[in-house]
C-alpha positions in Angstrom: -150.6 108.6 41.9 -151.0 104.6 42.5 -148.1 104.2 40.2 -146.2 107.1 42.1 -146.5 104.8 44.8 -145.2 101.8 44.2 -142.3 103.4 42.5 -141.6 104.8 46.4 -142.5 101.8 48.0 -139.7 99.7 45.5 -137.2 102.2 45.9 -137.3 102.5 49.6 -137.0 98.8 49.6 -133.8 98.7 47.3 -132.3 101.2 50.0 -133.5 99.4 52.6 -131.6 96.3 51.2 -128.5 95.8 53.0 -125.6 97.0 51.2 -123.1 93.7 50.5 -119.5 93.8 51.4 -116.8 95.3 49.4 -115.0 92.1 49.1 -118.1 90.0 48.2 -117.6 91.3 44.8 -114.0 89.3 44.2 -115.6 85.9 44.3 -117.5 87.1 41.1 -115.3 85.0 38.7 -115.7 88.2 35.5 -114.1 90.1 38.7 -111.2 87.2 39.6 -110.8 87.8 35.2 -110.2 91.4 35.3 -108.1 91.1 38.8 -105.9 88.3 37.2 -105.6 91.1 34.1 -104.4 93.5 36.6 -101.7 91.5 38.2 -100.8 90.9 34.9 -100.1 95.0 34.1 -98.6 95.3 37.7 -96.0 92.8 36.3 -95.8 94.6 33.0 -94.9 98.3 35.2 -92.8 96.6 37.3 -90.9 94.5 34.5 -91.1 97.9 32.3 -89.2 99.7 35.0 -86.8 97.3 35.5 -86.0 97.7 31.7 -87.0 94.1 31.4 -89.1 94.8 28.0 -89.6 91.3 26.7 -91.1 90.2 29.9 -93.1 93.5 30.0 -94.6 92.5 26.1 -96.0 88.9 27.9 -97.8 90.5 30.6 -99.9 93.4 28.3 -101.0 90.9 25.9 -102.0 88.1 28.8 -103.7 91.5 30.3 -105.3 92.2 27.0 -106.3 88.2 27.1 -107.6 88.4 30.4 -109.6 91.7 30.2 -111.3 90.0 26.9 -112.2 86.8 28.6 -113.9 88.6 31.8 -116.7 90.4 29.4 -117.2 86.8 27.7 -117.8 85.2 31.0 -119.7 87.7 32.1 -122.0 87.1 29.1 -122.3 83.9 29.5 -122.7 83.4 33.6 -126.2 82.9 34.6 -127.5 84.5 38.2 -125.8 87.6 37.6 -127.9 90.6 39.6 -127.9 94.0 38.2 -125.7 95.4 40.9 -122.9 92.4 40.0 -123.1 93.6 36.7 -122.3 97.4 37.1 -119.7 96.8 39.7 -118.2 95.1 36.6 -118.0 97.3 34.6 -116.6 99.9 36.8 -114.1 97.5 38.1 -113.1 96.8 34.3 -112.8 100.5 33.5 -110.8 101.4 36.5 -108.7 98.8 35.3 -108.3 99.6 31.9 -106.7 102.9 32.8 -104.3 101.5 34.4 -103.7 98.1 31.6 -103.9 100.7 28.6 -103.4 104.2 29.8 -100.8 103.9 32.6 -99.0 100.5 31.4 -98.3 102.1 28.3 -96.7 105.8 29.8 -94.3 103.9 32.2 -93.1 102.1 29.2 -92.6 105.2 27.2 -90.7 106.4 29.9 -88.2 104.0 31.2 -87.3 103.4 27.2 -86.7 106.9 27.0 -84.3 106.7 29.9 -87.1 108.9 32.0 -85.4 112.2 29.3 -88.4 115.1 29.9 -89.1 115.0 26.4 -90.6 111.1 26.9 -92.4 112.7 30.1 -95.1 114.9 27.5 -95.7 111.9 25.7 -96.6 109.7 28.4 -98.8 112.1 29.3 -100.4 112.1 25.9 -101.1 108.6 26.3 -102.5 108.7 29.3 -105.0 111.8 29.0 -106.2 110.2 25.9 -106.9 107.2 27.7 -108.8 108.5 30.4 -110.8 111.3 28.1 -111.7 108.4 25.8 -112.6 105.8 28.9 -114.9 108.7 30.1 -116.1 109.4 26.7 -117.3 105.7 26.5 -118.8 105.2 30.4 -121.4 108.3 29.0 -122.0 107.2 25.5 -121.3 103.5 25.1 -121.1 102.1 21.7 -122.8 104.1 19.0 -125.9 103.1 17.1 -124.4 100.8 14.8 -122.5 99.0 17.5 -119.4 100.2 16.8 -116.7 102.0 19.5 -116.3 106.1 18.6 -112.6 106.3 18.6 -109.7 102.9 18.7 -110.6 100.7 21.8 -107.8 100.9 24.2 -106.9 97.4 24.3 -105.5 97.8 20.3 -102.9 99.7 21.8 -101.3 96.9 23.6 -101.9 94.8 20.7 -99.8 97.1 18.6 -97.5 97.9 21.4 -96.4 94.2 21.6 -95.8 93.5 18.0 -94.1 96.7 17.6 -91.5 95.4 20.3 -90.6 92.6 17.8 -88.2 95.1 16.2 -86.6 96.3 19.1 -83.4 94.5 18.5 -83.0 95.5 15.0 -83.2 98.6 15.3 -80.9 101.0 17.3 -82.3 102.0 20.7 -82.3 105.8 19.6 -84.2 105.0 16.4 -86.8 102.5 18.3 -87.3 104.7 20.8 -88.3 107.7 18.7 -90.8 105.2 16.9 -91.7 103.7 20.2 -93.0 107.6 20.7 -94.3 108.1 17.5 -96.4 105.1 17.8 -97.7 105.6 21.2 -99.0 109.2 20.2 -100.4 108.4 16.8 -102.7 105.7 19.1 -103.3 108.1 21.6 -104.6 111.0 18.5 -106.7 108.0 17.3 -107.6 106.6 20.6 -109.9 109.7 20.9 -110.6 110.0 17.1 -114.2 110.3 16.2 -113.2 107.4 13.8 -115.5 104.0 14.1 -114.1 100.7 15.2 -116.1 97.1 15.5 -116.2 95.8 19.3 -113.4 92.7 18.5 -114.2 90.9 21.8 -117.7 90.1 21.3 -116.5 88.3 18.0 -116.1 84.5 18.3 -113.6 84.6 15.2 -111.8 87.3 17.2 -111.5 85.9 20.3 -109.6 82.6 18.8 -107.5 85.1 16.6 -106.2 86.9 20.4 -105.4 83.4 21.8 -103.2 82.8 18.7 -101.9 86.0 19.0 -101.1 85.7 22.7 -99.6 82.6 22.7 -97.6 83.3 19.6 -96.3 86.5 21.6 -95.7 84.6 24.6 -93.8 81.9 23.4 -91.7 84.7 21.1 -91.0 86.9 24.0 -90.2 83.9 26.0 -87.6 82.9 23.9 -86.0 86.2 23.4 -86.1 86.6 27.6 -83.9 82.8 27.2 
């Protein structure tokens, strides 16, 4: 009974706590990470629309970049409460839907010329996106550390370096790969097959920043 309580007592305090403002939350620098991310993957839809691919490749990977470097901040930033730390995460998921589940659709699309037949697979993609995002906010990683399923943020990874063919290949035969590829990620993206969590990995991390400015400096080129 003592112990019942104190358990009231706490939690009427906690409620009692005034709640902080929405916007106290962006001065968070994790959550100035994952917002710079996101302007990054508005640029890639808008530039993806336009038909401007090249452009489009350079802001999924910086977004991939940026969505990496907010969970290693986050790691290593001292003060942090419990409340900054799940307002995080659900800031990060919400925007991973959008970086790797919505991103990817509107590219499928606009390379298909918008035909019906690209309109099923963007939808592919982006119901396996959100059914493996949900899957993930209510199980995590599994016992042995590992993701259930390929992490979302391979997708752009792949997506990227799959563009490096575009120009050799004709636009009919790269966009039916383009599809191909976008489905076979979004079958394994909700796969019950195990992947290692890349971004926690110091020898990872410095393999993305090659990668991204490799990409970047590639795509830069080919936008000259």
């Amino acid at each position: 009974p003592n112990l019942f309580r104190i358990y009231m007592a706490l939690d009427t305090v906690k409620r009692d706590d005034p709640q902080p403002t929405i916007l106290s939350y962006v001065k968070d620098i994790p959550n100035l990470c994952s917002l710079a991310g996101l302007a990054c993957t508005v640029s890639a839809i808008y530039l993806s629309i336009l038909g401007i691919y090249y452009g489009a490749m350079i802001g999924m990977i910086w977004a991939v970049a940026f969505d990496w470097a907010d969970g290693l901040i986050a790691r290593r930033l001292k003060g942090r409460t419990g409340n900054d730390r799940i307002f995080g995460g659900q800031l990060d998921v919400v925007i991973d839907i959008v970086s790797y589940g919505v991103t990817p659709a509107i590219l499928l699309l606009s390379y298909g010329k918008f035909e019906p037949l690209f309109l099923i697979g963007a939808f592919i993609v982006l119901a396996a996106s959100a059914i493996r995002l949900s899957y993930f906010s209510t199980y995590g990683l599994s016992s042995d550390s590992k993701y259930t399923g390929l992490a979302l943020d391979n997708n752009s990874l792949v997506l990227v370096f799959l563009f490096l063919f575009e120009s050799i290949l004709s636009e009919r035969i790269f966009s039916l790969a383009l599809y191909g590829v976008c489905v076979l990620l979004a079958g394994l993206n909700v796969s019950q097959i195990k992947t290692p969590k890349f971004s926690g990995n110091p020898a990872s991390v410095y393999m993305l920043a090659v990668y991204t400015a490799s990409i970047t400096a590639i795509y830069a080129w080919k936008l000259l």
